[in-house]
C-alpha positions as CSV (number, residue, x, y, z in Angstrom):
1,X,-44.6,-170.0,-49.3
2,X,-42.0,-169.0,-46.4
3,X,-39.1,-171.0,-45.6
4,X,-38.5,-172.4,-42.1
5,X,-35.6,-169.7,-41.7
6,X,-38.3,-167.0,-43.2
7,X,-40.6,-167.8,-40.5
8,X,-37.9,-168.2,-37.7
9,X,-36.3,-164.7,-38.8
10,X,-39.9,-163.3,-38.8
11,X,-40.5,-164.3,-35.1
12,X,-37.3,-163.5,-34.2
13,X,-37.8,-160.1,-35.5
14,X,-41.3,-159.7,-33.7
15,X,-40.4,-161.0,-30.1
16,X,-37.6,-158.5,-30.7
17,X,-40.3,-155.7,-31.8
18,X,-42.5,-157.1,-28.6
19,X,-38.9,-156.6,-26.2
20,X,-38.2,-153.1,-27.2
21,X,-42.3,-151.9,-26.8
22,X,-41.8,-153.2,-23.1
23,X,-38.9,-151.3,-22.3
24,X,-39.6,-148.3,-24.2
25,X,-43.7,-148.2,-22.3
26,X,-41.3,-149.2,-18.8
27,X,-38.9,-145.7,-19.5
28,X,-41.9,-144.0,-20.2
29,X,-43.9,-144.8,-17.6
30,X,-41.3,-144.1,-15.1
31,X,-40.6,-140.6,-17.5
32,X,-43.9,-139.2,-16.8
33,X,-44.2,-140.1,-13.0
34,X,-40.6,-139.3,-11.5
35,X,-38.8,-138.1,-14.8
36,X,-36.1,-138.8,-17.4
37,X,-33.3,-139.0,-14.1
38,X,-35.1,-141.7,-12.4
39,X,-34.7,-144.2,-15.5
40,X,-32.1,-146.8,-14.7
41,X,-31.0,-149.1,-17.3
42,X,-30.2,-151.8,-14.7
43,X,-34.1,-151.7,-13.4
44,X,-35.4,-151.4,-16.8
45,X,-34.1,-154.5,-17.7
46,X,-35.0,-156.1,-14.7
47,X,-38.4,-154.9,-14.6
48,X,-39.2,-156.6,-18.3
49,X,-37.3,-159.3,-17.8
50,X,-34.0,-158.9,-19.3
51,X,-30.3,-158.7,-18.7
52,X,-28.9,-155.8,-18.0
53,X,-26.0,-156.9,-21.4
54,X,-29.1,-157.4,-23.7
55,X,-30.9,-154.5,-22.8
56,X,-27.8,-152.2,-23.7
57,X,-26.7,-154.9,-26.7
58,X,-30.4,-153.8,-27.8
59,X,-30.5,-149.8,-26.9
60,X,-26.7,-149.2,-25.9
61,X,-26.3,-145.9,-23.9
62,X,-29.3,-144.8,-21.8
63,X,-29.4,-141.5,-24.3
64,X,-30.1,-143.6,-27.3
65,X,-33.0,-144.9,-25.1
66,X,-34.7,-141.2,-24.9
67,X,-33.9,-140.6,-28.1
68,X,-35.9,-144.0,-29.4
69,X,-38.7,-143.2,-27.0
70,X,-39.3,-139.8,-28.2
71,X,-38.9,-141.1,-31.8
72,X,-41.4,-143.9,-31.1
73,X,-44.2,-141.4,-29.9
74,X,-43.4,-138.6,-32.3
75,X,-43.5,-141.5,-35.1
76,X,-46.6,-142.7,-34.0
77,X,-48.2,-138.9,-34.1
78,X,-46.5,-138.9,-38.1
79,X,-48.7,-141.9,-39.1
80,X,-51.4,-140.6,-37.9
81,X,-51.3,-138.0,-39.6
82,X,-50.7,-139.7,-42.9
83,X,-54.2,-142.2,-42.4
84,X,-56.1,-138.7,-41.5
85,X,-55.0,-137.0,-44.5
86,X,-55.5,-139.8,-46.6
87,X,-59.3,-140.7,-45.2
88,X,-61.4,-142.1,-48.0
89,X,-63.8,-140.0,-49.5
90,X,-62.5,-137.1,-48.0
91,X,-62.1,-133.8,-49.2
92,X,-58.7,-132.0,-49.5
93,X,-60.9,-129.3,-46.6
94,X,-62.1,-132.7,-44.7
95,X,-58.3,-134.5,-45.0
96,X,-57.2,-131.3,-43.5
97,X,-59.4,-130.8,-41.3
98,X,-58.9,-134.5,-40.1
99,X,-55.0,-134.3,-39.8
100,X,-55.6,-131.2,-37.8
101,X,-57.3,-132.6,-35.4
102,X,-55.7,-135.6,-34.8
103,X,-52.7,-133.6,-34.0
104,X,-54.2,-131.5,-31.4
105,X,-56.0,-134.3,-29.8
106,X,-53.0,-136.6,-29.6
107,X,-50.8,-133.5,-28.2
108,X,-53.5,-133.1,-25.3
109,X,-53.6,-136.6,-24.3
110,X,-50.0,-137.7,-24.2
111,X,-48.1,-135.7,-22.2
112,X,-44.7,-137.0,-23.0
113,X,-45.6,-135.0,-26.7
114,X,-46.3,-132.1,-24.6
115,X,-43.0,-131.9,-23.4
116,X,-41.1,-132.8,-26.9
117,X,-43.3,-129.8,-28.6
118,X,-43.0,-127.4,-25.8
119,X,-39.3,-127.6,-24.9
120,X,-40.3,-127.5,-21.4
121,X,-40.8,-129.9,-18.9
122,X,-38.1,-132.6,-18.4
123,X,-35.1,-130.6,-19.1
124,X,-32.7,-134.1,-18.9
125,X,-35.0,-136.0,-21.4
126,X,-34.7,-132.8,-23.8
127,X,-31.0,-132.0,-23.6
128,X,-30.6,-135.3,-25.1
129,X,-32.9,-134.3,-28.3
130,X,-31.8,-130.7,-29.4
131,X,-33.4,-131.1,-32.8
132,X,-36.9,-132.7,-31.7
133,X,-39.1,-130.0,-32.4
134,X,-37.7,-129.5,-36.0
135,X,-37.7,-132.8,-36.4
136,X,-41.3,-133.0,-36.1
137,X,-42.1,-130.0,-37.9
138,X,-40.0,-130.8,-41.2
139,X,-41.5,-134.4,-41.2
140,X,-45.1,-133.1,-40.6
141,X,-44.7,-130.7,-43.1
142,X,-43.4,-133.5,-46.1
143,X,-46.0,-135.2,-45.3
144,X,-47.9,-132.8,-46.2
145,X,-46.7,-131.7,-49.3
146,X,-46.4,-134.9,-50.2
147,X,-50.3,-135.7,-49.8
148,X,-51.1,-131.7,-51.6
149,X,-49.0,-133.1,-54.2
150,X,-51.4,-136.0,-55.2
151,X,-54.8,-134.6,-53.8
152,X,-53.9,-131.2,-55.5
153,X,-51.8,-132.0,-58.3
154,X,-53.0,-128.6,-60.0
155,X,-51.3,-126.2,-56.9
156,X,-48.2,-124.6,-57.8
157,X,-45.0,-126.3,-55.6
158,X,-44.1,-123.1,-53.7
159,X,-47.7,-122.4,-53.3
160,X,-47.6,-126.5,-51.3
161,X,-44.6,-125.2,-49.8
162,X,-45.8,-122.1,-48.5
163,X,-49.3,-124.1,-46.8
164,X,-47.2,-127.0,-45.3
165,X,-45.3,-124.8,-43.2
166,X,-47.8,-122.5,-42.2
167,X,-50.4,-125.0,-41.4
168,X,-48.0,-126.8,-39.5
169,X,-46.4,-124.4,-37.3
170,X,-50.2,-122.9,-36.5
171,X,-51.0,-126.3,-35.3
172,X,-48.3,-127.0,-33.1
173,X,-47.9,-123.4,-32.2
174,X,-52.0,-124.0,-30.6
175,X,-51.3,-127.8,-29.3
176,X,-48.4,-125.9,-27.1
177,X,-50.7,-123.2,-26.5
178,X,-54.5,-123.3,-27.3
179,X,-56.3,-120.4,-27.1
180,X,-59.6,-122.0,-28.1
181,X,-61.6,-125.4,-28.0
182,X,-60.1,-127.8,-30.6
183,X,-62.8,-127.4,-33.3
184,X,-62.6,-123.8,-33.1
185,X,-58.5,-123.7,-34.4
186,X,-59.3,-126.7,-36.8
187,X,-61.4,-124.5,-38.3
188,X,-59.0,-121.6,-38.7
189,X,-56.3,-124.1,-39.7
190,X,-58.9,-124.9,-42.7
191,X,-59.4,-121.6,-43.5
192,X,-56.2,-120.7,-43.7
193,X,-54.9,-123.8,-45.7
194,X,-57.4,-123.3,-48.0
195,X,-56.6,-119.4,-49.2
196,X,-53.0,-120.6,-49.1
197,X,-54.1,-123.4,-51.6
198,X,-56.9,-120.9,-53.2
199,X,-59.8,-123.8,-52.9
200,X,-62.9,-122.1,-53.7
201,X,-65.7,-121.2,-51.0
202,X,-68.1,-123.5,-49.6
203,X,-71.1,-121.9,-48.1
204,X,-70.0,-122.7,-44.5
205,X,-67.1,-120.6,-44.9
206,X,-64.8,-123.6,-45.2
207,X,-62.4,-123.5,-48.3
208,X,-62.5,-126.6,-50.2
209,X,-62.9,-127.9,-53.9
């Protein structure tokens, strides 16, 4: 059973969770309809009800702000990735598949992800995040290898290696850029993981085991 302090450090720790939601949705809201330069720390706090001190005590410069937005959506993408690949039931083909298309659907609808994978857009939000885009593709690709690992425990490392990376940057290289409908690429994305991974033929064309 939790101690009184437990419990008081646990609320304290969610409203603080709840604070930093609010101003991280108020900096993106105002990203996406006038841009990074029209962020002001001083309306920020003003608009979810804080001081100016605490907002900056909680975020400090207005740079570490963009940089915790743009971590907080790119995060969010991440973990959904994860519960795709790791769908019950679901083939190492269907997980794929699944991961796949969670990524390009998410990239379509959120366009502060189009700018972070593009490099275009916002150019003041993005000088502040050099590394963004290989952020995101290093941690999509462990993820990655870290699911082929368990769901594919006989693949050879390099041959993991070699998939992750590929299947990645095909993804994000179509979310920037799609040349075809969404199920059309997650299909080529399956194909292509699975002669990377050398899962044997299905019937449909789809490689899986």
């Amino acid at each position: 059973m939790a101690t009184v302090a437990e419990l008081r450090e646990r609320a304290r720790d969610e409203a603080r969770r709840r604070t930093r939601d609010l101003v991280l949705d108020a900096a993106r809201a105002t990203t996406l309809e006038s841009g990074w330069r029209a962020v002001r720390m001083g309306a920020l706090a003003t608009e979810v009800g804080l001081s100016r001190q605490a907002l900056h005590a909680e975020f400090g410069t207005k740079a570490a702000l963009g940089s915790a937005l743009v971590h907080r959506e790119v995060d969010e993408l991440l973990t959904a990735i994860v519960a795709a690949l790791h769908s019950p039931d679901a083939s190492p083909a269907e997980a794929i598949r699944q991961a796949a298309t969670v990524t390009l659907t998410s990239v379509a609808d959120d366009p502060l992800l189009q700018i972070v994978i593009s490099r275009g857009g916002d150019e003041e939000l993005l000088a502040l995040l050099t590394s963004r885009n290989d952020w995101l593709l290093t941690g999509a690709a462990e993820i990655l290898r870290t699911w082929a690992r368990t769901a594919l425990p006989g693949v050879p490392a390099t041959r993991v290696a070699e998939m992750a990376e590929t299947v990645v940057r095909l993804v994000l290289s179509h979310a920037v850029t799609p040349t075809a409908p969404v199920p059309q690429t997650v299909d080529t994305v399956v194909a292509v993981a699975g002669l990377l991974l050398g899962l044997p033929d299905r019937p449909d064309g789809v490689r899986d085991r």
